[in-house]
C-alpha positions as CSV (number, residue, x, y, z in Angstrom):
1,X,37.9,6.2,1.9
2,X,36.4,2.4,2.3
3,X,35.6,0.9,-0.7
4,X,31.7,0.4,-0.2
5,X,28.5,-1.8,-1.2
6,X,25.3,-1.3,0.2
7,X,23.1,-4.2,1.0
8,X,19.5,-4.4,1.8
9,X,17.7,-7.5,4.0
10,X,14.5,-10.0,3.0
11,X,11.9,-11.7,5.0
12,X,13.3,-12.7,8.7
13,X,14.5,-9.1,9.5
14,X,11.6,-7.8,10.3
15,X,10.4,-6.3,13.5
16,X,7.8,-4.7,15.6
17,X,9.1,-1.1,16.3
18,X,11.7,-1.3,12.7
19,X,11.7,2.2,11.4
20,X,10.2,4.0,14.0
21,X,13.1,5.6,15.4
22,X,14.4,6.6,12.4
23,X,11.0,8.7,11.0
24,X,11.0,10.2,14.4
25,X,14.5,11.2,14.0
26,X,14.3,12.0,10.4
27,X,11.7,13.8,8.3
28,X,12.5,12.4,5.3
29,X,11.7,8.9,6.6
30,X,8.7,9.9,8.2
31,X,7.6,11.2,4.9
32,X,8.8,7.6,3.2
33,X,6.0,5.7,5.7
34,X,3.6,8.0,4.6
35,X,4.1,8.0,1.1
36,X,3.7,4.1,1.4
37,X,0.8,4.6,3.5
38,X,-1.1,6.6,0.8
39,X,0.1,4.5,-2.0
40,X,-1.0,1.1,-0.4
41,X,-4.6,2.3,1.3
42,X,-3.5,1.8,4.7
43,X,-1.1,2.9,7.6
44,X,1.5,0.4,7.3
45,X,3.7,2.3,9.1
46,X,1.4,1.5,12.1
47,X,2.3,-1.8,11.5
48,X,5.9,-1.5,11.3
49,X,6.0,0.3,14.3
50,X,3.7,-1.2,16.5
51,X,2.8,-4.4,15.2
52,X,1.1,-6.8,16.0
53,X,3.9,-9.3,14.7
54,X,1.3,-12.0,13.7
55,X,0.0,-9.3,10.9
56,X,3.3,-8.1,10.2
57,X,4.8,-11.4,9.6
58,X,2.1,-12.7,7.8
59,X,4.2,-12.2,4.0
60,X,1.6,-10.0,2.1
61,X,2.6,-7.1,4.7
62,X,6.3,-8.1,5.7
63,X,7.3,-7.6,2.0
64,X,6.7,-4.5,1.7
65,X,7.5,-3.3,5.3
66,X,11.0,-4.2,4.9
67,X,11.2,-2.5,1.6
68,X,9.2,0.9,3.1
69,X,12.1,0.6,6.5
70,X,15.0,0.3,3.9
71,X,14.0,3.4,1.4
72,X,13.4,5.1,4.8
73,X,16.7,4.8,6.0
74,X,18.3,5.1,2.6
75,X,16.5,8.3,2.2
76,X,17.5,9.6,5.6
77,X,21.2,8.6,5.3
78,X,21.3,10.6,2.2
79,X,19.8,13.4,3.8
80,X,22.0,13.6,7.0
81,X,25.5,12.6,5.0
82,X,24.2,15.2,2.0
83,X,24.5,12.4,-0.5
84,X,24.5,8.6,0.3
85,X,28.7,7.9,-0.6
86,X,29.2,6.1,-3.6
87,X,29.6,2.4,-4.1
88,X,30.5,0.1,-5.9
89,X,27.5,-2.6,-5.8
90,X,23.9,-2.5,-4.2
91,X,23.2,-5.7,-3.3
92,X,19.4,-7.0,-1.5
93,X,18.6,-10.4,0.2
94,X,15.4,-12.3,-2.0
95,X,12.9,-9.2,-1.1
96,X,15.8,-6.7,-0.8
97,X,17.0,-6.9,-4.2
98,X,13.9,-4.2,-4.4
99,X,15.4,-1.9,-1.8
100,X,18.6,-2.6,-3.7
101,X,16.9,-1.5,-7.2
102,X,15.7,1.7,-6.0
103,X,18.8,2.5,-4.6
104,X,20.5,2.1,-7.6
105,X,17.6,4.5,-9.4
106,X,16.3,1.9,-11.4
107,X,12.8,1.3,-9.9
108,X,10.6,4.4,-8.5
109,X,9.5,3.9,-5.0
110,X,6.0,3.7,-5.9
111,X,6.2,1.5,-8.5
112,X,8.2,-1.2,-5.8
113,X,5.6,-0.5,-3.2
114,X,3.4,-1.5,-5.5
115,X,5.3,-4.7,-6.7
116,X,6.3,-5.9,-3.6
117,X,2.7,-5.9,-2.3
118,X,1.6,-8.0,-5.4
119,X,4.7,-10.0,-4.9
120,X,3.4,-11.1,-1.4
121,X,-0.4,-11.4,-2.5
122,X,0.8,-13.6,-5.0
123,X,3.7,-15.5,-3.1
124,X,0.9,-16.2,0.1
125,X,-2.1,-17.4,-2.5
126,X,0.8,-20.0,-4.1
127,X,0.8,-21.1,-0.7
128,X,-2.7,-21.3,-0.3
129,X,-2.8,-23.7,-3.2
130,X,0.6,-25.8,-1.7
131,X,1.1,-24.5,1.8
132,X,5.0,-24.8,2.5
133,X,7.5,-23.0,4.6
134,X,11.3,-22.2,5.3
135,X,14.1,-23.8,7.5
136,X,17.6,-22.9,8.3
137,X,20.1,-25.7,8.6
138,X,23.3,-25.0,10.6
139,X,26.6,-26.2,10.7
140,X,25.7,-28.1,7.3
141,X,27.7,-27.1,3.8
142,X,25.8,-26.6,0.8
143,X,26.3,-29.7,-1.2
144,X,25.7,-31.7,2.3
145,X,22.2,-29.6,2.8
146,X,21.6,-30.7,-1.7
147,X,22.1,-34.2,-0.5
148,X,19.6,-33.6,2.5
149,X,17.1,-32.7,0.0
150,X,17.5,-35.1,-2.8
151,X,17.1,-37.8,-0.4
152,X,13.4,-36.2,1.4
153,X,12.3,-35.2,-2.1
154,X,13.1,-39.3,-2.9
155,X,10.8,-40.2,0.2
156,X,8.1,-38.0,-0.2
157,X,8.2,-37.4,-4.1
158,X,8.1,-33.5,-2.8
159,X,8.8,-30.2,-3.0
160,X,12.5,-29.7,-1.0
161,X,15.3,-27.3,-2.4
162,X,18.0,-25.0,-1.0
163,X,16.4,-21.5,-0.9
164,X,19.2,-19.6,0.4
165,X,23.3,-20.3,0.4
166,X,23.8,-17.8,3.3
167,X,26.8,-18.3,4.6
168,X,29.4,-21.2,5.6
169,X,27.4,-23.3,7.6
170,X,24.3,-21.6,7.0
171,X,21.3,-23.0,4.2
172,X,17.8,-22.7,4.4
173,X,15.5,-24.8,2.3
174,X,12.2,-24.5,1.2
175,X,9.5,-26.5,0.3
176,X,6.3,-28.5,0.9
177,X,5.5,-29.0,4.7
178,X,5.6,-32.7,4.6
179,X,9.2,-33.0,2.6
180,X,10.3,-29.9,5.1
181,X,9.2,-31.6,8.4
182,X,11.2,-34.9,7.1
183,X,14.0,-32.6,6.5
184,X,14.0,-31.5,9.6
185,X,14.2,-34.6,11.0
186,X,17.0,-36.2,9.2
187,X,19.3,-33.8,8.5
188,X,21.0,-34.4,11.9
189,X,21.5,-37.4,10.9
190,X,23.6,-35.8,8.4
191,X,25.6,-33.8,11.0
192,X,23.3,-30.6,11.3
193,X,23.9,-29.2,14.8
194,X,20.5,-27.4,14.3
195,X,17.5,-27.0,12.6
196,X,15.2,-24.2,13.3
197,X,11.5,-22.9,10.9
198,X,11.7,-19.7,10.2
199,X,9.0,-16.5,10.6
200,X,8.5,-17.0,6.9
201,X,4.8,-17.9,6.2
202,X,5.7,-19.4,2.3
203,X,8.1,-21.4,0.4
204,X,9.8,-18.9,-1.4
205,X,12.5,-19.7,-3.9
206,X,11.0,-23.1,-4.6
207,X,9.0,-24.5,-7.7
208,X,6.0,-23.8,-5.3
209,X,6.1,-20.1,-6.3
210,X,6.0,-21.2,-10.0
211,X,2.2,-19.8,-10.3
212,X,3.3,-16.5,-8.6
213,X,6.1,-15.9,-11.1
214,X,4.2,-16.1,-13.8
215,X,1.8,-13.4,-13.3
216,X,5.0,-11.1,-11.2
217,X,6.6,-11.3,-15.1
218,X,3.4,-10.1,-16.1
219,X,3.4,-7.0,-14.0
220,X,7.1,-6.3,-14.1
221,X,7.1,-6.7,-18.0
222,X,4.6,-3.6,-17.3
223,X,6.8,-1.4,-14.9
224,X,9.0,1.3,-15.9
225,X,12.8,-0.2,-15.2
226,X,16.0,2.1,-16.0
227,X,19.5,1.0,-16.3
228,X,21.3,0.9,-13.1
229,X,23.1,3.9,-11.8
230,X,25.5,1.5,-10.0
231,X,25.8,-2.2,-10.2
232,X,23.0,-4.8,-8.7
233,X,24.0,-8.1,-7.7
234,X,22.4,-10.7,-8.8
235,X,20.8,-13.5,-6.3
236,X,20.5,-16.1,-8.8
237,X,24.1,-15.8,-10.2
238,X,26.1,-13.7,-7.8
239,X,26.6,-11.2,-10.5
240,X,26.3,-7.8,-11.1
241,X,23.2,-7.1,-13.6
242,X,23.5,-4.3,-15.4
243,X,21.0,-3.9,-17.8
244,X,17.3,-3.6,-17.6
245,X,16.1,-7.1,-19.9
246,X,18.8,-8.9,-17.3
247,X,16.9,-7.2,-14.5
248,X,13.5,-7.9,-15.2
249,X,14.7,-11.9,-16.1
250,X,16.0,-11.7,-12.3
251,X,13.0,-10.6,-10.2
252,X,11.1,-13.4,-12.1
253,X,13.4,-15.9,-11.9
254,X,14.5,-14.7,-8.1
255,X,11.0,-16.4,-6.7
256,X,11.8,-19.9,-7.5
257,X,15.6,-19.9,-7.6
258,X,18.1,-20.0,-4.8
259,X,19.9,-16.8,-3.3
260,X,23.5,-17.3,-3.3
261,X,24.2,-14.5,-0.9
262,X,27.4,-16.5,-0.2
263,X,28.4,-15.9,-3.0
264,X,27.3,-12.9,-4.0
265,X,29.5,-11.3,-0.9
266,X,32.5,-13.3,-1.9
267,X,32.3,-11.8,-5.5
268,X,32.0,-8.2,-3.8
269,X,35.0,-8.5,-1.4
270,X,37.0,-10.0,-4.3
271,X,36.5,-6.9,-6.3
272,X,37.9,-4.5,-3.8
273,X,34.6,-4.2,-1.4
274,X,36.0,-3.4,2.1
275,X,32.6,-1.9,4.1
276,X,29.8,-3.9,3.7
277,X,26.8,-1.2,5.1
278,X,23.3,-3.0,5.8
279,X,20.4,-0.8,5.4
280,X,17.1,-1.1,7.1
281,X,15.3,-3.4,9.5
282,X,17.9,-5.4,11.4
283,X,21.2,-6.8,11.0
284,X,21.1,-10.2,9.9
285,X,23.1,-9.5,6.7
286,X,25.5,-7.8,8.3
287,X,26.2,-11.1,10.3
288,X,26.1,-13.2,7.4
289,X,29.3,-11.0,5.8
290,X,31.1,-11.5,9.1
291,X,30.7,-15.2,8.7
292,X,31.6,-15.3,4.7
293,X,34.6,-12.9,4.6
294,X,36.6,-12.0,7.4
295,X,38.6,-9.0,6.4
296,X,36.1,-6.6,5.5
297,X,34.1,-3.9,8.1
298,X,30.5,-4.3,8.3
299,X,28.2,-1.2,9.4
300,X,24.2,-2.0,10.3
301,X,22.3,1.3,9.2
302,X,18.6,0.7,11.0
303,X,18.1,3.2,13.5
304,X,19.7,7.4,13.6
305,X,22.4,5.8,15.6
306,X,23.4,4.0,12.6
307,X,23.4,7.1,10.7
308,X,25.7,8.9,13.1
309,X,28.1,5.7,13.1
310,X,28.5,6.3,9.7
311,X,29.2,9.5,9.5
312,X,32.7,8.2,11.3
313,X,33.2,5.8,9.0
314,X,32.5,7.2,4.6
């Protein structure tokens, strides 16, 4: 049997239509959407399913519509498969460490419908205050993509960090839109064979979100947390967390530090991970682990067909 983590996407997986197929296949997700339907005050499945993407990638909703698609298919793979196999990390992009926390039993589904929603009111009125945005850089390595940074936040006196270490050949950085549009700009001039903004409507993991980590410690000081049935990696380290004071200390500190998904997948595959199984909207993590180890099977999990696959495979 594979030796398996389960890992759960952020913000730039969503899409119109995620989840639908799966709550028409499967009761048990169905009954997920509408759990978060009642629990937030309106159908957000409706806008999961069919849209209209301005709304759902507007950050206040997309949070917890990725979270909402991911327990949906969790719930649903461990309804068809009897159990969801064992593994030996959960592991969630920025917003999907959530996904990854209720896996792992250590965060009720309500009470991270609940947070995620805050987490996007409060990550979109940071913005308000010091609008900003997101930007992949390709073909770029990290401490190239640093160097890219120092030298905007040196012209503009900015905002301008790495947000996410992806994959080899794959950073995004955050910040303030006038060190970000430089950025974009010059880092060509650096080598970058492409710079693209992505659907993300805030600066997360920059100092810009400083104002909505405060008050998130405030509320997750105030949610029930219990130790985790199976290990949660870390974004901020690339280590597993296992205990609730570490875990509370992350989802503060994950708004204004960098992921190092990179990383993170490295340390996995070096201790004996060999199926890497993405679940929810999408597969953008999935091809992030191609790219970062190479000897390791990857299954996306978004739709039933993903389900069935998987059957074959645990």
């Amino acid at each position: 049997m594979p030796h398996l983590a389960y890992i759960f996407p952020g913000q730039g997986s969503q899409a119109v239509g995620m989840g639908q197929a799966l709550a028409a296949a499967h009761a048990v997700a169905a009954a997920t959407f509408a759990e978060a339907d009642e629990i937030l005050g309106f159908a957000l499945s409706s806008l999961c399913f069919d849209g209209p993407a301005e709304a759902l990638n507007h950050t206040i909703n997309t949070q917890p519509a990725l979270l909402v698609t991911s327990v949906a298919a969790w719930r649903a793979v461990a309804a068809a498969l009897g159990q969801a196999p064992p593994a030996r990390f959960v592991a969630g992009h920025s917003l999907g460490e959530y996904s990854a926390l209720v896996a792992a039993d250590v965060l009720s589904f309500a009470d991270a419908v609940s947070l995620v929603r805050l987490r996007g009111k409060l990550m979109d009125a940071a913005d308000e205050t010091a609008p900003g945005g997101m930007a992949a850089i390709i073909a770029l390595d990290a401490d190239t993509v640093d160097a890219v940074c120092a030298d905007v936040r040196g012209q503009t006196g900015g905002v301008l960090q790495v947000a996410n270490y992806n994959s080899p050949g794959q950073v995004v950085i955050s910040g303030d839109e006038a060190s970000l549009t430089l950025a974009l700009q010059i880092a060509r001039t650096y080598g970058a064979r492409k710079t693209m903004r992505l659907p993300i409507s805030i600066a997360a993991h920059s100092s810009l979100m400083t104002p909505a980590a405060e008050e998130m410690g405030r509320a997750i000081m105030s949610t029930p947390l219990k130790p985790p049935r199976v290990p949660v990696v870390s974004n901020i380290t690339a280590l597993p967390l296992t205990s609730v004071n570490e875990i509370r200390r992350e989802l503060v500190g994950q708004l204004t530090a960098g992921v190092r998904w990179e990383d993170s997948v490295r340390m996995m595959a070096a201790a004996g991970v060999d199926l890497f199984i993405e679940i929810g909207a999408g597969n953008v993590l999935t091809g992030l682990v191609k790219r970062i180890v190479k000897d390791v099977g990857t299954l996306s999990v978004s739709d039933p067909a993903g389900i069935e696959q998987m059957r074959t495979l645990v």
